[in-house]
C-alpha positions as CSV (number, residue, x, y, z in Angstrom):
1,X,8.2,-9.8,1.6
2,X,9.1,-11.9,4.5
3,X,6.9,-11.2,7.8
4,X,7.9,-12.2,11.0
5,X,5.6,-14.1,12.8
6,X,6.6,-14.7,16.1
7,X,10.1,-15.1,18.3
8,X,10.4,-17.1,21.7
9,X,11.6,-15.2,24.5
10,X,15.2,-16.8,24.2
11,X,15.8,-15.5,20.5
12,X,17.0,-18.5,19.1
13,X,14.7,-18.8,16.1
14,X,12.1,-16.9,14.4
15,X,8.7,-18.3,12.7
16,X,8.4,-16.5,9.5
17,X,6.8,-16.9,6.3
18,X,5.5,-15.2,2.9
19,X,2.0,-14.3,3.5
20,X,-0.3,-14.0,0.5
21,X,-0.6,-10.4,-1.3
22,X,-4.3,-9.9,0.0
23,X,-2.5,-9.2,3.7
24,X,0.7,-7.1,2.1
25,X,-2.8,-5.2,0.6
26,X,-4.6,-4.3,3.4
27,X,-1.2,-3.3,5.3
28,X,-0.4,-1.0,2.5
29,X,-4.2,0.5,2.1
30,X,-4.4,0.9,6.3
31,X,-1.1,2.6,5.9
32,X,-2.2,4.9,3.2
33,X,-5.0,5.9,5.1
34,X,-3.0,6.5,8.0
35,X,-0.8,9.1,5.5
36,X,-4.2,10.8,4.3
37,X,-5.4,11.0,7.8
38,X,-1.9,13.3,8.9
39,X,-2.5,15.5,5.7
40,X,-6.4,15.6,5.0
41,X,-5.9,18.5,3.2
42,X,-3.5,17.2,0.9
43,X,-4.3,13.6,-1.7
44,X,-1.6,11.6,-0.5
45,X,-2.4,8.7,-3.2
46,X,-2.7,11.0,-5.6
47,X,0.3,12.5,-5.3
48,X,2.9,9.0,-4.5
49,X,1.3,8.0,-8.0
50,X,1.8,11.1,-10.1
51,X,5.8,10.9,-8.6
52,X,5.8,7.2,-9.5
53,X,4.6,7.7,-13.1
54,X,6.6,11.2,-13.5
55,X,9.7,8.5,-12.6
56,X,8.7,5.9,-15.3
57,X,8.7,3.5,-12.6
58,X,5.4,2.4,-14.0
59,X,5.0,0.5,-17.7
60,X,3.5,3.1,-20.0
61,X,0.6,0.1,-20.5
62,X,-0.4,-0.2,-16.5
63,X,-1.4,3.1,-15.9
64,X,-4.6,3.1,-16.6
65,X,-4.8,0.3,-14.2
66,X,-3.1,2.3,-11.7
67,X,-5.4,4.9,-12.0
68,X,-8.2,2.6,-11.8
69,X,-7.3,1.2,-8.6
70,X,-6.6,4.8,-7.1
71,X,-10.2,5.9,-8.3
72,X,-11.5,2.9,-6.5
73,X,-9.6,2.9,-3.7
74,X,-10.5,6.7,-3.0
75,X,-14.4,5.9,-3.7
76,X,-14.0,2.9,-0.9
77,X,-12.4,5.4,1.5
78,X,-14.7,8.2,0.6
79,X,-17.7,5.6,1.2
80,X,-19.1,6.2,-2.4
């Protein structure tokens, strides 16, 4: 994923680049907690991934990866 950087005031190029997947992470974990903070009541996370693998988006064999990452990403947030 391409991220823009910056752009002069007179538009005529844009500094961009492919940051590293630890940034695309914490984007994607700030935004998910943003989503569980709107509906508290309600596991977001849970939920996207239970859609996902009901879709076979997801190789049979990485789910329980997936599911790892979900139980440790909810213990992080949780502050277990």
């Amino acid at each position: 994923m391409r991220i823009a950087f910056s752009v002069p005031k007179e538009r005529k190029y844009i500094r961009s680049g492919y940051p590293s997947e630890p940034l695309l992470a914490e984007a994607a974990a700030r935004q998910m907690d943003e989503f569980q903070t709107l509906t508290p009541d309600i596991n977001v996370m849970l939920d996207t991934l239970k859609h996902e693998l009901d879709s076979s988006l997801l190789d049979q064999g990485q789910r329980d990866k997936v599911v790892f990452r979900l139980l440790l990403s909810q213990a992080y947030r949780c502050g277990v």
